[in-house]
N, C-alpha and C positions, 0 to 999 in steps of 0.2 A: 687220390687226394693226398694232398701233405698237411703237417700239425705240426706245431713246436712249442712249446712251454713259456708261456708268458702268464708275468704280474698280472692278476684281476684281468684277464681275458680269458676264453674258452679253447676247449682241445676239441679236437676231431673223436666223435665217437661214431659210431654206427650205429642204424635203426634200420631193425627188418621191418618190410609193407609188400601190400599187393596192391594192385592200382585195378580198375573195375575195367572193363572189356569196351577195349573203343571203340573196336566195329558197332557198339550201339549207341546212338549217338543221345546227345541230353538238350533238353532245353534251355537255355541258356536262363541265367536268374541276375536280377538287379543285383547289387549291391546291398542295395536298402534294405532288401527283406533277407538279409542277412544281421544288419547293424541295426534297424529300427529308428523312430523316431522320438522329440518329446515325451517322455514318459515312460517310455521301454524301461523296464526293472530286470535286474535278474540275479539269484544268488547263485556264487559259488562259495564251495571248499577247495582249500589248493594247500599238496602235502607236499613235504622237503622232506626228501631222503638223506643222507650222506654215509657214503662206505668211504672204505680206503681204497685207494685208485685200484682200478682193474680189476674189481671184487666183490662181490657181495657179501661182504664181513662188513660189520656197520662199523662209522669212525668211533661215535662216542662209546666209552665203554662206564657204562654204572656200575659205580660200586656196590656190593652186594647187602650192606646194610642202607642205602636210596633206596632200593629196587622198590619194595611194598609201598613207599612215599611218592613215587614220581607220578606222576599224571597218565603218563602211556603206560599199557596192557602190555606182560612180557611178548604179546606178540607182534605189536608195532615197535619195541627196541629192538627184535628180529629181523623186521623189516627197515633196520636203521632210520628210521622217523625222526626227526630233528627238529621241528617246524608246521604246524598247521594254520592256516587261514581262513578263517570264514567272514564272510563279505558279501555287501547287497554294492551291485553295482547299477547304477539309474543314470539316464540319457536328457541333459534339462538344453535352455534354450542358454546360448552364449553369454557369459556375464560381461555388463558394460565394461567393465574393467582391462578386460583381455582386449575387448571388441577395438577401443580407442586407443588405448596404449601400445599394442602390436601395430596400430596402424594398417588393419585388416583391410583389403582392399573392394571386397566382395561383400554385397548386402550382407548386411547384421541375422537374417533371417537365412543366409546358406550355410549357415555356421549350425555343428551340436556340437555339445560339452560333453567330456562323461566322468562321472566320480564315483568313487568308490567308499566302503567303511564299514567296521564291523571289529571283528577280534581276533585278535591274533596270541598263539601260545608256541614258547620257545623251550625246547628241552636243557641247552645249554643256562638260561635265566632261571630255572626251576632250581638246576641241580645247584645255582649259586646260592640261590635264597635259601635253599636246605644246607646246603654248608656252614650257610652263617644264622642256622636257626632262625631264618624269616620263613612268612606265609606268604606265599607264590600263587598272583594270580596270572588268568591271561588278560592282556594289556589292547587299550584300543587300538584300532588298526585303521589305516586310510591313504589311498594314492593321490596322490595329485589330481589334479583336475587335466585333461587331454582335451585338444581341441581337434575337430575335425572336418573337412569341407566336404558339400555333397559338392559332384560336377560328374559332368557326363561321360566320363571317365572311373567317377566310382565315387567312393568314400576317399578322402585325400588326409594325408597326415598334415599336420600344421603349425609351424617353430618359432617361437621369437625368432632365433640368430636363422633366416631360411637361407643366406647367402652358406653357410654350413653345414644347414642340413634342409634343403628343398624338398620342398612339397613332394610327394609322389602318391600311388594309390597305394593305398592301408588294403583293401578290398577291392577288386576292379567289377565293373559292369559286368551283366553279361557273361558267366563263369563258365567254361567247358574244361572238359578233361584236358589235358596237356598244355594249360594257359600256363604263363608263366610273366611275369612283371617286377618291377622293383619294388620291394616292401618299406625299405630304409636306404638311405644314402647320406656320408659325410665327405664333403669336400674339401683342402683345401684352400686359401685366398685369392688361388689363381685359378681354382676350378676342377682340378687335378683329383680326380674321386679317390681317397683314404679307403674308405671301406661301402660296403651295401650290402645288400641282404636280399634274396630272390626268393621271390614265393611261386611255388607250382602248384597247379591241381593236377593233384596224381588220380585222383579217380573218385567214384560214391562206393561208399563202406555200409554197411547194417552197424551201427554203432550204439550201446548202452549206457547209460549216466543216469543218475540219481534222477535226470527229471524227466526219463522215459527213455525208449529205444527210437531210433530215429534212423531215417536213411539219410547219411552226411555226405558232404563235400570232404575231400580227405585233401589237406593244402602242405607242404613241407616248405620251411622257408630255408634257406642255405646260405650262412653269412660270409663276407669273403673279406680279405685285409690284404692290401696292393703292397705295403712298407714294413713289416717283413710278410712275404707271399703265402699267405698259407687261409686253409678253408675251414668250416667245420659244417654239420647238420645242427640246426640251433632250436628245432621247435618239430614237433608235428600237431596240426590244429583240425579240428573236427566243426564245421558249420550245417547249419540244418537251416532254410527258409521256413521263414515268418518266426525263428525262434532264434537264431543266434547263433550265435559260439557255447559250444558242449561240451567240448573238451582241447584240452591240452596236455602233450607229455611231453617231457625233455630228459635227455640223458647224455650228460657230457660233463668234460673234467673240470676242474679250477685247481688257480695255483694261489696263493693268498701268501702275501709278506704280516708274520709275526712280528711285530715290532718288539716284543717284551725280549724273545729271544734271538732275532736278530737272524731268522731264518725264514725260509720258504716254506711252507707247507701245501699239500697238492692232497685233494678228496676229489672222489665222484660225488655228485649231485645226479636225482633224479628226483621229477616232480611231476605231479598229477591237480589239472585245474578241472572240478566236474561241476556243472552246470547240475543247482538241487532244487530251482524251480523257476518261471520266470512270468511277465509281462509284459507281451511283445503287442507295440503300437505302430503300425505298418504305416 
């Protein structure tokens, strides 16, 4: 694999896994009872790490009269913790708005929404408001609303601009070990694919999270960039039928342009999304 160092894109890191024994073979599992329908709820927490590249020395460094003020335990500034998120994310029916305006082509009724919200706390916002003698709380939090199509293909992503970025499966039907399919794709104006993103099932894992121990689907998605060539590992995701997505981890670099000082700056990130309880509507 190759990597090289670009603005607000990702480096190539490595992630060790085992994949489960194919000589046994698996049932194959919808989509659906992976994603859910109408009403499916589910909370996560999802933590940001950041160290200095290639390292596990955390980037921020508190100063020692912060320390007893800041929010994290000396042993999450340890673990370079930078960021936490906590979030109810629920599954509702497409709003007219999207439905008409995108100019969806496919009944209003094969369409689900999904939105997110909850709260979010930032170590780097805390240590400001302590500098400047304010009171630091943590701040609402909310993604976007994602639309997404069932079809007999799977769970399908869904774009205003689709001539950019086309539909493909989010989820495909049907899962076994060694499937592999497009996750994401940007094309573009003549078609010519910029980048995409491939998701495999590497295998089922015994896997643990907040909201039980589960036998998962273990999926690695691997992003790729055709202008300048280079790859990385971008995710590894954990699914459990009739419950969803459990987990998430990532470990990989970033380069970030400082405008104040008129330099690049380059940290590892590593993040953890664990699934702390849910409502699955099959």
């Amino acid at each position: 694999m190759k990597s090289i160092k670009i603005i607000f894109l990702l480096a190539l890191v490595s992630f060790y896994y085992s994949c489960s024994d194919e000589n046994n073979p698996i049932v194959p599992v919808d989509a659906n009872s992976f994603f859910g329908n109408i009403g499916t709820e589910r909370v996560y927490k999802e933590t940001f790490s950041w160290f200095n590249p290639i390292s596990n020395n955390p980037y921020f460094s508190v100063p020692d009269s912060l320390l007893s003020k800041v929010s994290l335990s000396s042993t999450q500034l340890d673990q370079g913790i930078c960021a936490i998120r906590d979030y109810t994310e629920i599954i509702s029916q497409i709003d007219d708005g999207y439905y008409y305006s995108w100019n969806l082509t496919f009944p209003k009724s094969d369409y689900l929404q999904t939105a997110s919200h909850g709260f979010s706390y930032s170590l780097s916002d805390e240590l400001d408001s302590l500098l400047l003698n304010k009171t630091y709380s943590p701040g609402n939090f909310g993604i976007g609303d994602e639309i997404f199509r069932k079809s007999n293909e799977g769970i399908m992503t869904v774009t205003f601009a689709e001539t950019s970025f086309p539909s493909v499966p989010y989820l495909k039907n049907n899962l076994q070990i060694n499937d592999s399919w497009i996750r994401y794709k940007f094309v573009d104006s003549v078609g010519n694919s910029i980048s995409e993103s491939i998701a495999k099932v590497n295998g089922i894992l015994r896997v643990t999270a907040p909201a039980g121990t589960f036998n998962a689907y273990k999926i690695t998605t691997t992003t790729y960039h055709y202008n300048p060539n280079y790859d990385f590992l971008s995710s590894i995701e954990y699914y459990v039928p009739n419950v969803g997505l459990i987990l998430v981890e990532r470990d990989i670099l970033l380069s970030q342009w400082d405008s104040s000082t008129g330099t690049t700056i380059s940290f590892r990130e590593t993040s953890r999304k664990e699934l702390i309880s849910y409502n699955f509507i099959p």
